[in-house]
C-alpha positions as CSV (number, residue, x, y, z in Angstrom):
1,X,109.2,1.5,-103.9
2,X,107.1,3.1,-106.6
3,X,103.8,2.0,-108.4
4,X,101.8,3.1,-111.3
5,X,98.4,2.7,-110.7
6,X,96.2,2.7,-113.4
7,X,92.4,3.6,-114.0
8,X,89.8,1.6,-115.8
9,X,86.8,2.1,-117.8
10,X,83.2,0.3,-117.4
11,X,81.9,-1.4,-120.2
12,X,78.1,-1.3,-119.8
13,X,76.8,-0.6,-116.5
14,X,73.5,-2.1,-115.1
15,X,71.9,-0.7,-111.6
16,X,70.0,-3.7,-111.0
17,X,68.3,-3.1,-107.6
18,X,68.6,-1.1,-104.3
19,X,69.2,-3.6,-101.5
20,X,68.2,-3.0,-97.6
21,X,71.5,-1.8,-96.4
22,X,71.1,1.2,-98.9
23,X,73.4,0.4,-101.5
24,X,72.5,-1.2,-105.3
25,X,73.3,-4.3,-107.1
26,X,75.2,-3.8,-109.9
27,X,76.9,-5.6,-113.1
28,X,79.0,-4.1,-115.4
29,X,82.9,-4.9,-116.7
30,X,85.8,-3.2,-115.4
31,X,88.3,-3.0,-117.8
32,X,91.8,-1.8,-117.1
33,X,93.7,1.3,-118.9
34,X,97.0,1.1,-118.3
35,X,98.2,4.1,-120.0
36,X,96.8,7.0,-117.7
37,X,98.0,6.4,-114.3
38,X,99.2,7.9,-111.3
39,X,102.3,7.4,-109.2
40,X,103.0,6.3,-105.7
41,X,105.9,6.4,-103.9
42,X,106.5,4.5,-100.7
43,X,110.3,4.7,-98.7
44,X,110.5,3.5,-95.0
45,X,112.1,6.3,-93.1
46,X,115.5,5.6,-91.2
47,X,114.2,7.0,-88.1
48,X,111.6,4.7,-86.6
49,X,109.9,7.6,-84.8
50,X,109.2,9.8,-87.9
51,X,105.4,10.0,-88.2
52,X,103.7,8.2,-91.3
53,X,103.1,11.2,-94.0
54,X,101.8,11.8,-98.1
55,X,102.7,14.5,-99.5
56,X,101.0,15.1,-103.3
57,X,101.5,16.7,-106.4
58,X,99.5,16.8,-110.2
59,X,95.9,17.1,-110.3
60,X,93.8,18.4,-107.2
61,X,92.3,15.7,-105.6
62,X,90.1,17.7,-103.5
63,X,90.7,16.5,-99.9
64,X,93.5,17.2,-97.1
65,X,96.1,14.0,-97.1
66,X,94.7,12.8,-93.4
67,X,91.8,11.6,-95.3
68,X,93.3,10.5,-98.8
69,X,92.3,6.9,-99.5
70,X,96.2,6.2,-99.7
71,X,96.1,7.2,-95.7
72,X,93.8,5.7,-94.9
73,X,95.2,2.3,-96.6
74,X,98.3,2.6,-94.6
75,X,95.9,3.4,-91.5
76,X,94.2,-0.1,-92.3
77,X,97.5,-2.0,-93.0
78,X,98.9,-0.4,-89.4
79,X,96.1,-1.6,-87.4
80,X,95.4,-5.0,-88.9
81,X,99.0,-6.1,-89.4
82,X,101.1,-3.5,-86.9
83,X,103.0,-2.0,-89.8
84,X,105.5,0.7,-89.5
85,X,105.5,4.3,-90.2
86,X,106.6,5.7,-94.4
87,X,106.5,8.3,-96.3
88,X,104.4,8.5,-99.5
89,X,104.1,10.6,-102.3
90,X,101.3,10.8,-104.9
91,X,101.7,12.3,-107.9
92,X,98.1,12.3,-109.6
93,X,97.6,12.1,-113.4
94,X,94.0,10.6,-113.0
95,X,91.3,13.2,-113.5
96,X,88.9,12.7,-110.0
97,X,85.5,12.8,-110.0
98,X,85.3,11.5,-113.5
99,X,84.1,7.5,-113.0
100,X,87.9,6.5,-113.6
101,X,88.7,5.0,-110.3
102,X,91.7,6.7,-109.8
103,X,91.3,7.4,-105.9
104,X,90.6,3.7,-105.4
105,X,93.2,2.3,-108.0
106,X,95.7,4.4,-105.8
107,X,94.1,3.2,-102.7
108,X,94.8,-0.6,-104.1
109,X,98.1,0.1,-104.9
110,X,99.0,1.4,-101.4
111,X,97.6,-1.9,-100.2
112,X,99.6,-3.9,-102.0
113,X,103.2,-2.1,-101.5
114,X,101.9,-1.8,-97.9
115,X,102.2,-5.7,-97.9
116,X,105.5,-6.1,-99.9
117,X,107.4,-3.4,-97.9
118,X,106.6,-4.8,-94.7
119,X,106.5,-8.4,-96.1
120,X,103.3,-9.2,-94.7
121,X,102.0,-12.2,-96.8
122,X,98.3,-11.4,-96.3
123,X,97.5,-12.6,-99.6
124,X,94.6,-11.6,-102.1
125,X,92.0,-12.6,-100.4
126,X,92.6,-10.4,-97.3
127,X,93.7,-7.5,-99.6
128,X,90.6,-7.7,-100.9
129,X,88.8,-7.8,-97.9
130,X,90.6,-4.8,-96.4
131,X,90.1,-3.1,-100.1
132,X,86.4,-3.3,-99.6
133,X,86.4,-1.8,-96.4
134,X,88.3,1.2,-99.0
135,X,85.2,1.4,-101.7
136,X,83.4,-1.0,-103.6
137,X,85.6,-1.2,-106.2
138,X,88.7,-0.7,-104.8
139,X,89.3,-4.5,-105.1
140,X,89.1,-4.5,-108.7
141,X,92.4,-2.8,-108.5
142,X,94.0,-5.8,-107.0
143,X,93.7,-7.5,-110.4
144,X,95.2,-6.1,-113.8
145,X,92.7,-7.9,-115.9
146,X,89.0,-7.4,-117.3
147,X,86.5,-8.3,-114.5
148,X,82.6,-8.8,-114.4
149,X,81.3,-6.9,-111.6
150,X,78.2,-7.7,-109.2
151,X,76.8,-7.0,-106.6
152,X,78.3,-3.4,-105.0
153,X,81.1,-4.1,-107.5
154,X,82.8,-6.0,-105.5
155,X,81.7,-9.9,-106.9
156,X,84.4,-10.4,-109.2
157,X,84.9,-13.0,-111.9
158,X,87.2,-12.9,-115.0
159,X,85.5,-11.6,-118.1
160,X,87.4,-12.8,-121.8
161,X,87.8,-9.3,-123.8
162,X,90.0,-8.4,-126.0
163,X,90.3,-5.3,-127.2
164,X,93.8,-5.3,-128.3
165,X,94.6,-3.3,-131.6
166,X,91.8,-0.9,-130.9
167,X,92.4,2.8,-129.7
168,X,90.5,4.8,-127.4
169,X,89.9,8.4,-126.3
170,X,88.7,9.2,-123.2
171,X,87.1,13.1,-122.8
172,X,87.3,13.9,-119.3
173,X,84.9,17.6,-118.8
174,X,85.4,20.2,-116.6
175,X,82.1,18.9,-114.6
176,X,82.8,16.6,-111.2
177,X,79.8,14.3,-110.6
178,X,79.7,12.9,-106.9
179,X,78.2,9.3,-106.5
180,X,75.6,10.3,-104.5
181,X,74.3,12.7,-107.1
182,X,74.4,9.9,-109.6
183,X,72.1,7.2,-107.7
184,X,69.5,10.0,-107.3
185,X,68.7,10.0,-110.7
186,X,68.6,6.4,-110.9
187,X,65.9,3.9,-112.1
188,X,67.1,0.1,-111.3
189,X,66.2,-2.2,-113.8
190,X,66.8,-5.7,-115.1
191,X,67.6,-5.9,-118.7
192,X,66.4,-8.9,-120.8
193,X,69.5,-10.1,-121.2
194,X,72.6,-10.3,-118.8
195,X,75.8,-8.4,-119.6
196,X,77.7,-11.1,-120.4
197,X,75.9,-12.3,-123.5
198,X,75.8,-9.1,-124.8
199,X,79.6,-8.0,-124.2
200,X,80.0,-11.1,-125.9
201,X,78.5,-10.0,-129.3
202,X,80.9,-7.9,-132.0
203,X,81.6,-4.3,-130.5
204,X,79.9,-3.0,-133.4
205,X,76.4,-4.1,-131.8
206,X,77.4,-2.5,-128.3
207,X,76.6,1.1,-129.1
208,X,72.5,-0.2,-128.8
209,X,73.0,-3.0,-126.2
210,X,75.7,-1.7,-124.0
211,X,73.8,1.1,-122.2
212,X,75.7,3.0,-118.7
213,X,71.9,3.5,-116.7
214,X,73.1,6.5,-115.2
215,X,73.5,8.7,-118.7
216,X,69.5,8.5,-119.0
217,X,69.7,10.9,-115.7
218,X,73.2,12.5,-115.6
219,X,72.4,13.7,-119.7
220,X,69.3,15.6,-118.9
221,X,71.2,17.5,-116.4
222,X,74.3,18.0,-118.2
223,X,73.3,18.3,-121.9
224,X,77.7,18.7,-122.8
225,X,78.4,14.9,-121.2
226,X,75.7,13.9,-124.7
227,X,77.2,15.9,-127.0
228,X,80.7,14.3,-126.0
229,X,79.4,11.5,-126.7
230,X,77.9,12.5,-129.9
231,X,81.0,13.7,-131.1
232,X,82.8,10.5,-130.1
233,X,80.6,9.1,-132.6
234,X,80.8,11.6,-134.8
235,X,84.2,10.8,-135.1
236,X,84.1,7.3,-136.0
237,X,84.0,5.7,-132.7
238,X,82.5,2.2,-133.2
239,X,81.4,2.3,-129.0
240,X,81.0,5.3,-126.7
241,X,79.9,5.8,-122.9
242,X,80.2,7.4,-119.7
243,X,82.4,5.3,-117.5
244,X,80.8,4.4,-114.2
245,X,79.1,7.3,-112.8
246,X,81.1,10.4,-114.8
247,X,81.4,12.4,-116.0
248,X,84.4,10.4,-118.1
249,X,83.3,9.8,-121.5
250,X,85.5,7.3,-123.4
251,X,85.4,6.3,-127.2
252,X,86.8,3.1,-128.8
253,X,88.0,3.0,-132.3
254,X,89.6,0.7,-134.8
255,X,92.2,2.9,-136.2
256,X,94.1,5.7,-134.4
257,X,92.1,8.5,-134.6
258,X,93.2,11.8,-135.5
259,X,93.1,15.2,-133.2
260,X,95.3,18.2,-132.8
261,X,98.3,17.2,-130.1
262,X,99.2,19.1,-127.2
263,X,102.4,18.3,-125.4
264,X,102.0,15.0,-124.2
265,X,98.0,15.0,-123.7
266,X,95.9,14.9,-126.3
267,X,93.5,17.9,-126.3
268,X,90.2,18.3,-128.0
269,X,88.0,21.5,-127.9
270,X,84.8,20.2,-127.7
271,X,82.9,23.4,-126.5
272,X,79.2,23.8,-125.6
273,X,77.5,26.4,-126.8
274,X,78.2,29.9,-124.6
275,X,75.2,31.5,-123.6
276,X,75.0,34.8,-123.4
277,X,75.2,36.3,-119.8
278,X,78.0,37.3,-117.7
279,X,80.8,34.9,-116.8
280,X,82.0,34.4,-113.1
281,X,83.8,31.9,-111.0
282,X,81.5,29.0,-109.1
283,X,83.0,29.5,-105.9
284,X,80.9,25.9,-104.5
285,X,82.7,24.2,-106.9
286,X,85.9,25.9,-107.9
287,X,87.7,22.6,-107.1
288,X,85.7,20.6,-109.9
289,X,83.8,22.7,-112.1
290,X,85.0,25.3,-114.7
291,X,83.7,28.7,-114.8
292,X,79.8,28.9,-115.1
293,X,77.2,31.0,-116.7
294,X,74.4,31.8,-115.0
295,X,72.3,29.5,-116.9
296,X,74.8,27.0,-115.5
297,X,76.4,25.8,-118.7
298,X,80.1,25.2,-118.5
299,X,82.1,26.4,-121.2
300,X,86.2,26.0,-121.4
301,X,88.4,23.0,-123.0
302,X,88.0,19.5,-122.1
303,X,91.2,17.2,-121.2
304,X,90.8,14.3,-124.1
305,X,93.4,11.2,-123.9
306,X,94.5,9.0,-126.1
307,X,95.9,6.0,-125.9
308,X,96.2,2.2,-127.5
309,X,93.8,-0.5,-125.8
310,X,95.6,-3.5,-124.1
């Protein structure tokens, strides 16, 4: 059996409060993009006693396969429903550490091919709950449709937008932002006015009333995610922003916009300006980061896609 699981973007993103057990309420929409994804393979093996394995290929994803989300799905389907042991491959397309979702759209898919392989019958509700116990919004990836988002992410309810006929080019920088550095920088707040209502005005008004909260912080640390963005709207995108916590910047447009093409992947040399210095290998971050300066600035060629909206 094989899967294409897809990432999404977030359109606005609200850190609302931090809550007792350590984590924050948030609201924000998910919204699906079906054109970048990875793909999973699952076969049952003909010997019962081979032992469960993933082998991977693509992008890095920066962790051994014992502790890949797509293990540790099986590992979850195994000892709440007794299933047998497969074989998996991933192939990954999705960039990590860029506020995508791609580990947990991956982890979702597992879930559910887990449960169709083995004919379970667990049903969403009990995907979801075993999702959770994946990431917060691992369960988003059990439904191919726009959500609204609460709580850790996982409060879901359908959210009506269309933004079919529109185009969109997602930067994705040489710079891995963990979670954790993300929610350092944070300040909660409660807007005025709830997401909803606002998504709910033409796309036009979103670039002033469609803020990601953790840009304010994540910007003044890494000048090149702005002038992404800048560019983006530079360009003639009528809506930009970092999707969830980066460092993924994504533009939507009304026509197809127009680049230089690579093979494939749409490529877009957005550089930051070189300082002067000697350039050398981060070896703490050789698995994320491109070369640095010793200022810190990253310098090299961002991966930019392109791709119609659904």
């Amino acid at each position: 059996m094989i899967s294409f699981p897809h990432c999404k973007i977030n359109l606005g993103l609200d850190v609302l409060r931090k809550r007792p057990d350590g984590y924050h309420d948030i609201e924000t929409v998910m919204f699906p993009v079906r054109d970048l994804c990875d793909s999973l393979e699952i076969i049952v093996p003909e010997e019962e006693k081979e032992a469960t394995e993933l082998t991977e290929s693509g992008l890095r994803t920066g962790c051994p396969p014992q502790e890949n989300i797509v293990m540790k799905a099986w590992r979850l389907m195994h000892e709440t429903y007794g299933i047998g042991n497969v074989r998996m491959h991933l192939h990954k397309a999705v960039p990590s550490g860029a506020g995508l979702g791609g580990g947990s759209a991956d982890g979702a898919a597992a879930l559910r091919m887990l449960d169709t392989l083995f004919s379970v019958g667990a049903g969403i509700r009990r995907l979801e709950a075993l999702a959770l116990k994946l990431g917060s919004d691992v369960p988003f990836f059990l439904h191919d449709a726009p959500q609204l988002c609460s709580g850790r992410g996982e409060v879901m309810r359908p959210a009506e937008i269309n933004l079919k006929g529109y185009w969109m080019v997602l930067v994705k920088p040489a710079i891995c932002i963990p979670t954790a550095e993300a929610y350092a920088g944070i300040t909660p707040r409660i807007p005025e006015e709830p997401l909803a209502k606002r998504l709910s005005r033409p796309i036009a008004t979103w670039r002033d009333n469609l803020p990601n909260a953790f840009e304010t912080s994540l910007f003044r640390k890494h000048p090149e995610l702005s002038a992404i963005k800048r560019s983006l709207y530079d360009a003639g995108a009528l809506y930009a922003s970092m999707s969830g916590s980066g460092s993924a910047i994504f533009g939507l447009f009304d026509t197809r916009p127009e680049y230089e093409t690579g093979t494939g992947i749409w490529h877009l040399q957005l550089w930051c300006r070189r300082p002067r210095g000697k350039v050398e290998p981060d070896p703490k971050n050789h698995a994320c980061n491109p070369i640095k300066t010793r200022r810190g600035l990253p310098v090299g060629e961002n991966n930019v896609y392109l791709c119609p909206v659904e």
